[in-house]
C-alpha positions in Angstrom: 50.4 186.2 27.8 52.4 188.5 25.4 52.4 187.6 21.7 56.4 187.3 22.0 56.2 184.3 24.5 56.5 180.7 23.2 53.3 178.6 24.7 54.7 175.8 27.3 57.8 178.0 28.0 57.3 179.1 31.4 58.0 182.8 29.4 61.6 181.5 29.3 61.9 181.9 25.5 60.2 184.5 23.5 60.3 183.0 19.9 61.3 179.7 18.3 63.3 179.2 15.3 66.6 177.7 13.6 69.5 179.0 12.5 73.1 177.1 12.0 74.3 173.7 12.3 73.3 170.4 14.2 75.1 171.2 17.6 73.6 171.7 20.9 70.9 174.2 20.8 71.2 178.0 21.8 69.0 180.5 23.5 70.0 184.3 22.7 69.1 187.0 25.3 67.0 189.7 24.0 69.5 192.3 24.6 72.1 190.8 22.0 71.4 191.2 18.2 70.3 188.3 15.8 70.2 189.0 11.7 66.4 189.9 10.4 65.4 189.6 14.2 64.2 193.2 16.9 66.2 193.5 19.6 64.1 194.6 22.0 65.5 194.2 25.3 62.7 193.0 27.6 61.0 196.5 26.7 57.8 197.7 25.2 59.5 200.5 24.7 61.7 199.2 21.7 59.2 196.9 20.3 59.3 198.7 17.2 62.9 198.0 16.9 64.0 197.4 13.7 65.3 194.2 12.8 69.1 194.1 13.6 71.5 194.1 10.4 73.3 191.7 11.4 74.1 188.9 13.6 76.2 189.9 17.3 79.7 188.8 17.5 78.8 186.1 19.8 76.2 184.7 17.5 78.1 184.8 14.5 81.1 182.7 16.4 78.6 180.2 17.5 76.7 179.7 14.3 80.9 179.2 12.5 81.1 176.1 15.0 78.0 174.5 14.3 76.0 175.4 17.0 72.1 175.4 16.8 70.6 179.0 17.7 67.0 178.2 18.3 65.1 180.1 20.6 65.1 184.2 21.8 65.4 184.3 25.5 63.3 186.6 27.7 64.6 189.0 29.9 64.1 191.8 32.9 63.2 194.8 31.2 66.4 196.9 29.8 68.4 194.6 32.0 68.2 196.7 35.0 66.6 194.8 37.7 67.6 191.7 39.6 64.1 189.6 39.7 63.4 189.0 36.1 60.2 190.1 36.7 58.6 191.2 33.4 55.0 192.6 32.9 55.4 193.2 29.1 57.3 189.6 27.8 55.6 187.5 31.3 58.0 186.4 34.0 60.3 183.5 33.3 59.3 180.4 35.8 62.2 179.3 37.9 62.6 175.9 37.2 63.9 174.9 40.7 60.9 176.4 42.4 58.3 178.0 40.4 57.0 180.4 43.5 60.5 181.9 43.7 61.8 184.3 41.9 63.9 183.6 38.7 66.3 186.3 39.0 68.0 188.7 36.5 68.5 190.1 34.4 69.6 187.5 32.1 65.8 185.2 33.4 64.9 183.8 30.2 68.6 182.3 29.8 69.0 181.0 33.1 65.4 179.7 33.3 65.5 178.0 29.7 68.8 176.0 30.6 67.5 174.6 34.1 64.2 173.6 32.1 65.9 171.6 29.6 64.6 174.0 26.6 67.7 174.5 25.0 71.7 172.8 25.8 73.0 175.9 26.5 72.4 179.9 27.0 73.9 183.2 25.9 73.5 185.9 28.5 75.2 189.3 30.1 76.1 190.3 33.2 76.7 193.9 34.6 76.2 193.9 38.2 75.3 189.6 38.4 73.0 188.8 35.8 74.4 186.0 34.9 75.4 184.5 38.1 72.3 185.7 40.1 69.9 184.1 37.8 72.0 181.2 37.3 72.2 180.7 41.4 68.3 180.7 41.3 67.5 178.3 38.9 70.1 175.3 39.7 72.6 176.0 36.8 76.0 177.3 35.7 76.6 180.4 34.9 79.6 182.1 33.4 80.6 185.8 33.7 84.1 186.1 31.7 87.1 189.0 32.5 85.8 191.9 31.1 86.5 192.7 27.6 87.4 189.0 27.0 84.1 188.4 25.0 83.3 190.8 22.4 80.1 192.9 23.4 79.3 193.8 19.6 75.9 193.6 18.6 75.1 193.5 22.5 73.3 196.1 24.2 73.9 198.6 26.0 77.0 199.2 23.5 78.9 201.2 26.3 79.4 199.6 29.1 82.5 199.4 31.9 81.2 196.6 33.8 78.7 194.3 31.7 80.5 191.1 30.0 78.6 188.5 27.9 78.4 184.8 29.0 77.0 181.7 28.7 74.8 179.1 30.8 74.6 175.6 31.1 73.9 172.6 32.9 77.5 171.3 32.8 81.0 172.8 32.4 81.8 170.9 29.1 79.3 172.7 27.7 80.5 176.4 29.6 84.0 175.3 28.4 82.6 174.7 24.8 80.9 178.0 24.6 84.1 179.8 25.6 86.5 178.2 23.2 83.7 179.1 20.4 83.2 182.8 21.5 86.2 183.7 22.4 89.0 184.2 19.9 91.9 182.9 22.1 90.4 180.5 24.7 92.6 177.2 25.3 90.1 174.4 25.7 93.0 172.1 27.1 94.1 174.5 29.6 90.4 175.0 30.3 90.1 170.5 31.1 93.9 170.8 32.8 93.8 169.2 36.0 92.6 171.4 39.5 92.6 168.9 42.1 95.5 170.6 43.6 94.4 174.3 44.0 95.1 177.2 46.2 91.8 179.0 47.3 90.8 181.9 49.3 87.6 181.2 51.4 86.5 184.9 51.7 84.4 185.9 54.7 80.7 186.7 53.9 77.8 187.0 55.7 75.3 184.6 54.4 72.4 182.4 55.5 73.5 179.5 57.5 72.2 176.8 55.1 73.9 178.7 52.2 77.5 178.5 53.7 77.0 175.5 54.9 76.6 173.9 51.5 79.5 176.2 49.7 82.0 174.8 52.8 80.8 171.3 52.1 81.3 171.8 48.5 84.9 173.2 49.1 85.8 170.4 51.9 85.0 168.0 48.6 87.0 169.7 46.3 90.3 168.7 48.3 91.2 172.4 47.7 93.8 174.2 50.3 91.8 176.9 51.3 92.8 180.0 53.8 90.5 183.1 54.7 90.4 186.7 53.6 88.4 189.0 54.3 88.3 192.3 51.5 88.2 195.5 53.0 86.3 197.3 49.7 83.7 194.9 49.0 80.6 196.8 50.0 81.9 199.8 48.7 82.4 197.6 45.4 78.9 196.8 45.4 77.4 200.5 45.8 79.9 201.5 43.8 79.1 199.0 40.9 75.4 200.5 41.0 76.7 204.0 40.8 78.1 203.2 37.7 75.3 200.9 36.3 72.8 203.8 37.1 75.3 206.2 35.2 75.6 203.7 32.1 72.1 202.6 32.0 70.6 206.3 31.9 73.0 207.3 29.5 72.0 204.4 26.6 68.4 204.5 28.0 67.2 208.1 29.5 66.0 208.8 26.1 62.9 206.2 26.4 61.8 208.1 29.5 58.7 209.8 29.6 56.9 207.9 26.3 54.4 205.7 28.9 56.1 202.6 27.3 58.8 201.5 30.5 57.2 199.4 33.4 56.9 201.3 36.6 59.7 200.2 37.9 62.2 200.8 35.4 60.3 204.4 34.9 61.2 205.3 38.4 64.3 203.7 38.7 65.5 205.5 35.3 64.3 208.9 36.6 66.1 208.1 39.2 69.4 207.1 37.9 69.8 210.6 36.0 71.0 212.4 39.3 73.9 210.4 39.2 76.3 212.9 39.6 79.6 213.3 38.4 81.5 213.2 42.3 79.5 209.9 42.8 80.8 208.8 39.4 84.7 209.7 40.3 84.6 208.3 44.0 82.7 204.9 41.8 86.1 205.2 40.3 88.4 205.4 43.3 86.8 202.0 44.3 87.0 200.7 41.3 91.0 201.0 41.4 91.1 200.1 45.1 88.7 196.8 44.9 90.8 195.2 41.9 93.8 196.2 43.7 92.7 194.3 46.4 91.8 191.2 45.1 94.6 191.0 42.4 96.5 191.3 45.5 94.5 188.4 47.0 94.8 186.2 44.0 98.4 186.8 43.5 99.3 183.7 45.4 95.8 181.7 44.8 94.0 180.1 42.4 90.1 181.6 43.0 88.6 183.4 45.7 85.8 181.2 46.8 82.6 182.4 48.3 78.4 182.0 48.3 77.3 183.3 44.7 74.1 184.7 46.7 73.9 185.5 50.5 70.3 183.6 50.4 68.1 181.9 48.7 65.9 184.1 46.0 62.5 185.2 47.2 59.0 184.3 46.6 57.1 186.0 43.9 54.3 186.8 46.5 56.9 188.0 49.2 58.7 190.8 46.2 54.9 191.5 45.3 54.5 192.3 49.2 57.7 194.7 49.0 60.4 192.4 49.8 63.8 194.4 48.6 65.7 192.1 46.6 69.0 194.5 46.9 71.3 192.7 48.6 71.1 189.1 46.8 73.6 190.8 44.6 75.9 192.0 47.1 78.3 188.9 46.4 78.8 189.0 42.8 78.5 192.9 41.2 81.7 193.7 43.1 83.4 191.6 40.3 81.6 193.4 37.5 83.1 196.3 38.8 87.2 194.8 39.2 86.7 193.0 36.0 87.8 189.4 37.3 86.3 186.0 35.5 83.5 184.3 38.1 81.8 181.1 38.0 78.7 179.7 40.1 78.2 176.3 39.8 75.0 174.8 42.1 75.7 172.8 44.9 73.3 171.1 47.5 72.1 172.2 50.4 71.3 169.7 52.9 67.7 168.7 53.5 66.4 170.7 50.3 65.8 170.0 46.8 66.8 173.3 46.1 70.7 173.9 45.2 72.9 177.0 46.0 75.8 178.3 43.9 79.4 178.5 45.5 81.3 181.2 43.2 84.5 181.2 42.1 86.5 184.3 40.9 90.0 184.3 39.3 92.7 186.5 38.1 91.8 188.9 35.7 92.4 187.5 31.7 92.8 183.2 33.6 89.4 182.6 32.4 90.2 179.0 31.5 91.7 178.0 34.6 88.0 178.7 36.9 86.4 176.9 34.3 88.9 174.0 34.8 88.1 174.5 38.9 84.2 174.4 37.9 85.3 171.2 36.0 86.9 169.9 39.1 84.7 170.4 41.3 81.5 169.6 39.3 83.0 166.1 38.8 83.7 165.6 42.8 80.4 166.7 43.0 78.6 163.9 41.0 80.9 161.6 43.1 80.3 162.7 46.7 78.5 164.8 47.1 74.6 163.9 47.8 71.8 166.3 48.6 
């Protein structure tokens, strides 16, 4: 076990401590700055980080509303990989099914929520790694419009995709979070009334016992729902990891070649620096014609409403074997790249004790209505819905 993991944490948290009020308690990813504390992003490589100046945005909001910030959470290394596996910090356990992966790269925060170790999380998502992880471990997970949240203090400082978020076990506590990191959130329009919503049920190919619960979940929510099918959402997703390799070489490249990066972010890394500049501009042609399409979608809709992940997450022993992970995220990083607010809440899958998450993504800057959807439908949940 590395020094920076908290005994009895399952490598969720990487230190303990206390800062602010008496409210619920907070878990920081380790990619987002705390006052006196390293930032070290999941990496050997910037262990010797100095301690950050001063607290992120984010942090400093929560700690103003009395909010306790108690625990560093771990993280897949430089948050670029999807399985939150982590050789330097240890791999965070998934609380839902400890031989399955926990997902990234926001682990530690998904991980620490579902275990009960803290009330609520503070992560960041640029292709899913809020809502992958969160999908894996039973919980909520929150990816707001991008640049609704302010990124300073969070790393990598330049991004065009990656929005910070938080976790949670329930939506008063998402809703919460929101109105306390973000300057102009309306709490009231976030608890408004939803029973009476217009969805799109977007066509996906997913395991069977995944769609099955998401249209369960939806024939619940007494929602109006009418398909659509996007005509850009692959490209979307290879063009959101275009970009991400793009962004991540350019605020990382500099830490190749030291013999401080795990193998796989070496490689990957390496990799990522022949991103060239025609892959970048075509990245950008989707980019305009995804958005278009699904502001075009939403125009007369509440949410689109879809699986958050195709399947459920892999085994630990089945990725060690060379299971790809790829296309788990094949549902959400097309939404880091159009910019729209999405939501996975966990819902049951029949026969299991393991829950799936049904996402829901709204029009770009109408953060507060999903989360009064997630409210709505987490409450007909808890009514009627049994596993």
């Amino acid at each position: 076990m590395s020094e920076r993991t908290v005994p009895g944490t399952g490598h969720a948290l990487l230190s303990r401590f206390h800062l602010g009020g008496s409210g619920p308690t907070v878990a920081i990813k380790d990619c987002i700055d705390i006052a006196g504390q390293p930032t070290c992003g999941g990496s050997a490589a910037l262990a010797d980080a100095p301690p950050a100046a001063r607290h992120a945005e984010v942090v400093q909001r929560l700690l103003d509303d009395g909010w306790q910030i108690t625990a560093r959470a771990n993280m897949h290394e430089l948050a670029y990989g999807m399985t939150g596996i982590n050789d330097w910090n240890g791999t965070a356990v998934n609380p839902q099914d400890a031989t399955r992966m926990t997902g990234g790269s926001s682990s530690g925060s998904a991980s620490a929520v579902g275990a009960g170790l803290v009330d609520l999380s503070i992560g960041s998502d640029t292709g899913g790694s809020i809502r992958l992880p969160a999908a894996c471990c039973g919980v909520t997970g929150f990816k707001p419009s991008f640049g609704r949240v302010s990124r300073t203090g969070a790393y990598p400082a330049r991004s065009t995709l990656d929005c910070v978020g938080p976790f949670a076990r329930s939506m008063d506590l998402i809703i919460s979070a929101m109105a306390s990191i973000t300057p102009d959130f309306d709490r009231n329009a976030a608890q408004a009334p939803a029973a009476d919503a217009r969805v799109r049920l977007v066509t996906v190919q997913a395991d069977a016992d995944i769609a099955a619960a998401v249209q369960a979940a939806f024939a619940a929510s007494g929602w109006r729902g009418t398909p659509w099918t996007s005509q850009h959402m692959q490209a979307a997703f290879e063009a959101g990891m275009t970009l991400i390799n793009r962004e991540t070489h350019a605020a990382f490249g500099h830490l190749l070649g030291r013999g401080k990066l795990g193998a796989d972010i070496e490689k990957r890394l390496s990799a990522a620096a022949t991103t060239s500049d025609a892959a970048v501009a075509h990245a950008e042609e989707v980019r305009a014609a995804f958005s278009a399409e699904v502001d075009a979608a939403l125009a007369d809709a509440d949410a689109l409403l879809l699986p958050t992940l195709p399947a459920l997450p892999p085994t630990l022993e089945a990725i060690a074997q060379g299971a790809s992970v790829l296309t788990l995220s094949s549902l959400v990083r097309p939404f880091n790249l159009s910019g729209h607010p999405a939501l996975t809440i966990p819902v049951p899958i029949a026969g299991s004790p393991l829950k799936a998450g049904l996402q829901l993504v709204g029009r770009k800057g109408e953060d507060e209505r999903i989360c009064a959807l997630g409210l709505h439908l987490e409450q007909v949940l808890r009514r009627h819905v049994t596993p």
